[in-house]
C-alpha positions in Angstrom: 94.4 -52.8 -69.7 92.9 -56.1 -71.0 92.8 -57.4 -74.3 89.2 -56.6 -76.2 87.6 -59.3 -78.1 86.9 -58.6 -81.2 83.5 -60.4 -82.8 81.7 -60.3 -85.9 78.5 -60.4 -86.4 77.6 -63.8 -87.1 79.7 -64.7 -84.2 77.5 -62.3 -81.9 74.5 -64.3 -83.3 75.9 -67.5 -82.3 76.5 -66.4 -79.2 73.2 -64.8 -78.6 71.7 -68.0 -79.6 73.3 -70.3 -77.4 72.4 -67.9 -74.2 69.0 -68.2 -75.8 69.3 -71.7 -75.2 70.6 -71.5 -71.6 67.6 -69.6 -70.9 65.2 -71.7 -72.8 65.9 -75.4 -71.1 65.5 -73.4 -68.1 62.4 -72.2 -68.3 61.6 -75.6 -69.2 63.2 -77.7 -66.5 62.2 -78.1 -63.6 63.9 -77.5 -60.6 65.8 -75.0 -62.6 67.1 -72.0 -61.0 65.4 -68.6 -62.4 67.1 -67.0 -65.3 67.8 -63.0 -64.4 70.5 -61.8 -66.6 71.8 -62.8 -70.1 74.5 -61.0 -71.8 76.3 -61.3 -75.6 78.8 -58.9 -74.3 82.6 -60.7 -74.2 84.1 -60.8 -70.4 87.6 -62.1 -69.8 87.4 -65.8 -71.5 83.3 -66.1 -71.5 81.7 -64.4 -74.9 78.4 -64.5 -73.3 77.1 -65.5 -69.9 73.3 -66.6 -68.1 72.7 -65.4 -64.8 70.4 -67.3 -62.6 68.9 -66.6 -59.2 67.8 -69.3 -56.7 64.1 -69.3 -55.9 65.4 -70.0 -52.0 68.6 -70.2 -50.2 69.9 -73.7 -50.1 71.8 -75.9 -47.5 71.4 -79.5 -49.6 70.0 -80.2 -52.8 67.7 -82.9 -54.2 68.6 -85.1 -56.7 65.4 -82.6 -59.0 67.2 -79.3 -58.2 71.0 -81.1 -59.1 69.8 -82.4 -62.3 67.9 -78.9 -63.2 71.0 -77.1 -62.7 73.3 -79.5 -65.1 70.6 -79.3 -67.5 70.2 -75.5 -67.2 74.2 -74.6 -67.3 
């Protein structure tokens, strides 16, 4: 199987602070797609990841919802 990532803990805090952040301008943005998930936990070359779930199913986007996304990711 795959190789596991080793991280100490100061490297776990990082990480759990730069989801934090993610999650944050989110929150504050809007246009922003809702945060649903944030993990610290290392997957294949991510060492943490935000999850977020559209508020509706899109076809096209404004130029709002665009820049809320970049902002957010």
């Amino acid at each position: 199987p795959g190789r596991k990532l080793l991280q100490s803990d100061a490297e776990k805090k990082m990480t759990a602070y730069h989801e934090a952040g993610h999650a944050l301008v989110a929150a504050k943005t809007k246009g922003a797609d809702q945060v649903t998930k944030i993990t610290i936990v290392p997957r294949a070359m991510s060492l943490g990841h935000t999850q977020y779930e559209p508020s509706d199913d899109y076809t096209n986007f404004t130029q709002s919802k665009v820049s809320g996304m970049i902002r957010a990711a």
